[in-house]
DSSP file (Angstrom, degrees, kcal/mol; ACC not computed):
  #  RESIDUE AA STRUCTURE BP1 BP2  ACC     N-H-->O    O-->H-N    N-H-->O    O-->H-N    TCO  KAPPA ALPHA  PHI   PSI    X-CA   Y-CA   Z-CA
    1    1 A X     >        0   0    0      0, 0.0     4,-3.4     0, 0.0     5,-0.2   0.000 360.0 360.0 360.0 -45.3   13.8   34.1  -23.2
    2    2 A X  H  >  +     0   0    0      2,-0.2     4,-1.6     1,-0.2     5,-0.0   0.714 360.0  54.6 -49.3 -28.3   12.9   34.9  -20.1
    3    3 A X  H  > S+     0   0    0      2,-0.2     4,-1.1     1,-0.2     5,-0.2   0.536 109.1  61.3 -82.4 -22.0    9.3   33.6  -20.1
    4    4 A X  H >> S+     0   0    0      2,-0.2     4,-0.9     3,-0.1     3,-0.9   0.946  95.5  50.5 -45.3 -75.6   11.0   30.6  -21.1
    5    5 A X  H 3X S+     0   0    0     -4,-3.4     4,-2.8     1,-0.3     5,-0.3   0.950 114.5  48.1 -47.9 -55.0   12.9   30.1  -18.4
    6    6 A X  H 3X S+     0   0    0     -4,-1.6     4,-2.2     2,-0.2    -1,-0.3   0.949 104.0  54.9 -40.9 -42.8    9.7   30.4  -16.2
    7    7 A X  H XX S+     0   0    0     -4,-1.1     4,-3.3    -3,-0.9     3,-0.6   0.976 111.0  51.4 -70.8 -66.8    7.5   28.2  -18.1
    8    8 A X  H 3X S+     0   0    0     -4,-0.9     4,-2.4    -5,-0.2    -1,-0.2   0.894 111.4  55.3 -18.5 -69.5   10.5   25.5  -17.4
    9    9 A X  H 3< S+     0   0    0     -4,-2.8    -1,-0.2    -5,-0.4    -2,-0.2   0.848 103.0  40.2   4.6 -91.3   10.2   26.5  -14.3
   10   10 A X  H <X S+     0   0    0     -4,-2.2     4,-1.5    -3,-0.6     3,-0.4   0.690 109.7  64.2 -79.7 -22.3    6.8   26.1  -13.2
   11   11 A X  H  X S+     0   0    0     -4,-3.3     4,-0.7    -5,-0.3    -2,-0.3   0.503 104.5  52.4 -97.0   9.6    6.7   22.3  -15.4
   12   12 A X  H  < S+     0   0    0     -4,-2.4    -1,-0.2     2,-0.1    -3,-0.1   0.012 109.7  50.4-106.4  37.7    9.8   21.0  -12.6
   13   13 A X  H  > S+     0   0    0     -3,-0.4     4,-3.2    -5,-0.2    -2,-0.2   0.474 111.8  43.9-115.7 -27.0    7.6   22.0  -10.1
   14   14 A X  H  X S+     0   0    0     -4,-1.5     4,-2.1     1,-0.2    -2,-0.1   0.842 112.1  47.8 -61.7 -36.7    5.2   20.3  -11.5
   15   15 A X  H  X S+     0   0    0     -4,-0.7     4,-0.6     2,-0.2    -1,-0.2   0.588 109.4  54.3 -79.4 -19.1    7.0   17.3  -12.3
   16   16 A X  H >> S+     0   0    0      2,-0.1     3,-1.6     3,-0.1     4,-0.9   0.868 110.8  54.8 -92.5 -51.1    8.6   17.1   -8.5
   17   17 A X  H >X S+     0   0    0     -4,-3.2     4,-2.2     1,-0.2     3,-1.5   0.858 110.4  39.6 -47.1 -53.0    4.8   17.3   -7.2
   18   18 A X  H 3< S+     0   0    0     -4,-2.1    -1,-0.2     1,-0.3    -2,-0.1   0.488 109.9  58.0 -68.2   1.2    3.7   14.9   -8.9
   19   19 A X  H << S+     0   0    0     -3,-1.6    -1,-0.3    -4,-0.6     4,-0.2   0.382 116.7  41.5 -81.3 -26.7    6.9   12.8   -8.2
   20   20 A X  H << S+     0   0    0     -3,-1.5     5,-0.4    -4,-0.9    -2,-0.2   0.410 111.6  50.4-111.4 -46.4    6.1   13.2   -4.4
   21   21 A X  S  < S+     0   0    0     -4,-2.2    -3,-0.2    -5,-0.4    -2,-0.2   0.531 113.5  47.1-104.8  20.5    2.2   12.8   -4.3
   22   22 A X  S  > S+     0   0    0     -5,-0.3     4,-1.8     2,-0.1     3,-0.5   0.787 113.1  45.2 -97.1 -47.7    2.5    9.4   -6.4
   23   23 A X  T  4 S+     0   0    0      1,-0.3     4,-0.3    -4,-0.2    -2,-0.2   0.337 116.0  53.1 -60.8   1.8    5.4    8.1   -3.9
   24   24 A X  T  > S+     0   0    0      2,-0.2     4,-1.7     3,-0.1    -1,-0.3   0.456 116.1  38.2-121.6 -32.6    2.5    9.7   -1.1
   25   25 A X  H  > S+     0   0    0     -3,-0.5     4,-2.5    -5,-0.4    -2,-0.2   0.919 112.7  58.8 -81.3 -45.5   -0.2    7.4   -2.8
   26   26 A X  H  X S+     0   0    0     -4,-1.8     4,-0.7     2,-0.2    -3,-0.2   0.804 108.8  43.8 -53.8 -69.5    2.3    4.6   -3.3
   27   27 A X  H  > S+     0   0    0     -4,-0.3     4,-1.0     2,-0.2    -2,-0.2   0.764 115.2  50.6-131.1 -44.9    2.9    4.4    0.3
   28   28 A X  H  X S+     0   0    0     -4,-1.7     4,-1.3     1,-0.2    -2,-0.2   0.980 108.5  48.5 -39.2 -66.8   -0.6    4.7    1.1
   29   29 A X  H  X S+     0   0    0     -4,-2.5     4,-2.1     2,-0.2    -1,-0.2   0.756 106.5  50.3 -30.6 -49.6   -1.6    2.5   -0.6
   30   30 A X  H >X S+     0   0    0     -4,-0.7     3,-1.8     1,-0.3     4,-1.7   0.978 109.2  59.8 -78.0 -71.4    0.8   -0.4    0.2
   31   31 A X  H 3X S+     0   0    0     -4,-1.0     4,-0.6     1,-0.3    -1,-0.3   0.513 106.8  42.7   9.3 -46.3    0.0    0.3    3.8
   32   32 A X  H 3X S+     0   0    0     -4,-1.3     4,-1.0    -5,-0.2    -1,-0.3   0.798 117.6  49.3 -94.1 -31.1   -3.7   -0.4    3.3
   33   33 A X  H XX S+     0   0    0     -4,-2.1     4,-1.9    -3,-1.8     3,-0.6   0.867 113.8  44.5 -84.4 -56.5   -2.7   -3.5    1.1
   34   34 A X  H 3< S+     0   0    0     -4,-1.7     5,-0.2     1,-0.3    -3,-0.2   0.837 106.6  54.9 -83.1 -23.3   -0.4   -4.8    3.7
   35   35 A X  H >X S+     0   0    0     -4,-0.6     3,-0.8    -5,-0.3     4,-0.7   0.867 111.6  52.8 -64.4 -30.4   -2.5   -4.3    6.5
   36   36 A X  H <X S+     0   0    0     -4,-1.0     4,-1.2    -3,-0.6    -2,-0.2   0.740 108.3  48.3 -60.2 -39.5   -5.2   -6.6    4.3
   37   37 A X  H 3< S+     0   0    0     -4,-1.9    -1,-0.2     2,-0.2     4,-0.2   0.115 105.1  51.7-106.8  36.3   -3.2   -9.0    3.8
   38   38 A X  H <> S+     0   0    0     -3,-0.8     4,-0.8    -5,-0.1    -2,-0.2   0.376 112.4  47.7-122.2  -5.5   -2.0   -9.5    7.1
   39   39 A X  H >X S+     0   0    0     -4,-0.7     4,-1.0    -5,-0.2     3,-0.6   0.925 109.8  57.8 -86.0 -61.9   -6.0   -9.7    8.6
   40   40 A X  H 3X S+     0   0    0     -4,-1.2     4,-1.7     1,-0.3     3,-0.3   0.814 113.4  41.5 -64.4 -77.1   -6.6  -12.4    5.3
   41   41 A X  H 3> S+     0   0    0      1,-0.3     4,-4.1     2,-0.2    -1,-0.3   0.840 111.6  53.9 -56.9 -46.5   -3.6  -14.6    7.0
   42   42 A X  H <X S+     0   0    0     -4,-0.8     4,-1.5    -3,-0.6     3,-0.4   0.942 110.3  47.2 -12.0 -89.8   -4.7  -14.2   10.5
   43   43 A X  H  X S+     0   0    0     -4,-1.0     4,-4.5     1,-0.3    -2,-0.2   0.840 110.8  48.0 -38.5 -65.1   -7.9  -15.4    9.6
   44   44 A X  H  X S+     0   0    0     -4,-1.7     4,-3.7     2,-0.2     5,-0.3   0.920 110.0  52.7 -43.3 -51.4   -6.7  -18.2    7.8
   45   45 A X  H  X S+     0   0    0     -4,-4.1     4,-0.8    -3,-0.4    -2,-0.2   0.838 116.9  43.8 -49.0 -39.2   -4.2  -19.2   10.8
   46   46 A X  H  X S+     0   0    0     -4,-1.5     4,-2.9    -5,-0.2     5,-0.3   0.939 109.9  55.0 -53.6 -62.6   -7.4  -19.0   13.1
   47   47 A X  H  X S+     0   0    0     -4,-4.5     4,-1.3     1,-0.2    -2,-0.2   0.819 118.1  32.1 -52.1 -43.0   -9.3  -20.8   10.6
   48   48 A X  H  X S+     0   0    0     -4,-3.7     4,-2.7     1,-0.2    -1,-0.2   0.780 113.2  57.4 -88.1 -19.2   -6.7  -23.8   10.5
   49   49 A X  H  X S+     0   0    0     -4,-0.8     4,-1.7    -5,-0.3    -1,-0.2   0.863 113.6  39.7 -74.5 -32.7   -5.7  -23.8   13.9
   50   50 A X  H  X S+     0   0    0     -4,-2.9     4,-3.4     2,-0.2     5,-0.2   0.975 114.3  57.7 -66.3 -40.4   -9.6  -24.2   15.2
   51   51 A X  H >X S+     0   0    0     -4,-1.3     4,-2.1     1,-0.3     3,-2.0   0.979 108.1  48.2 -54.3 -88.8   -9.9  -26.7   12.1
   52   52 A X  H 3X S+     0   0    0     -4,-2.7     4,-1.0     1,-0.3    -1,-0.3   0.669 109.6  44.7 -18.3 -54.6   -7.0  -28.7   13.8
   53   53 A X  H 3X S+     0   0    0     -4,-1.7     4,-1.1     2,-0.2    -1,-0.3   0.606 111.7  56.9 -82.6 -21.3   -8.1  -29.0   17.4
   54   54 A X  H XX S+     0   0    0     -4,-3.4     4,-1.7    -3,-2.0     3,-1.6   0.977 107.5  52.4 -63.8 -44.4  -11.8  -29.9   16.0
   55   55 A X  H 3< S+     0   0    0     -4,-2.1     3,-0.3    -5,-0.2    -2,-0.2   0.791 110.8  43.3  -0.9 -90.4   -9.7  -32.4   14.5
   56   56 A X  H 3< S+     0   0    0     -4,-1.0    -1,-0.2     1,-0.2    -2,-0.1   0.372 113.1  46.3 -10.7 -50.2   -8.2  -33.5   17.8
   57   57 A X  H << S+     0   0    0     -3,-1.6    -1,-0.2    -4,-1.1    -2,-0.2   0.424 109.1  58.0-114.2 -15.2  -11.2  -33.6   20.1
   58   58 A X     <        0   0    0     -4,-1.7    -2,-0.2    -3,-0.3    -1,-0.2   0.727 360.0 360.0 -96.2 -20.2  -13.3  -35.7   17.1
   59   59 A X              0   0    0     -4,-0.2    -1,-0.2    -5,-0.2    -2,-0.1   0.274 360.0 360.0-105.6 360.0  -10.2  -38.6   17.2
């Protein structure tokens, strides 16, 4: 019974690592993703705001 209880044991320690380095991955992740899509809107705001004053100067 006892090498039961170990083996138990050692899989919720397994199961809380890997419960911690997906939530670690997860957070990376979204982090590199939000930073991506905040240069992609940038760009676009640039894009339309030059777009706009060519616009302007062409009238």
């Amino acid at each position: 019974m006892n090498e039961l209880y170990e083996l138990a044991k050692q899989i919720d320690v397994l199961i809380i690592f890997y419960f911690f380095m997906g939530a670690g991955i997860y957070g990376i992740v979204s982090t590199i993703m939000n930073g991506i899509w905040l240069i992609k809107d940038s760009i676009k705001k640039r894009k339309k705001k030059k777009k706009s004053a060519e616009d302007k100067t062409e009238e």
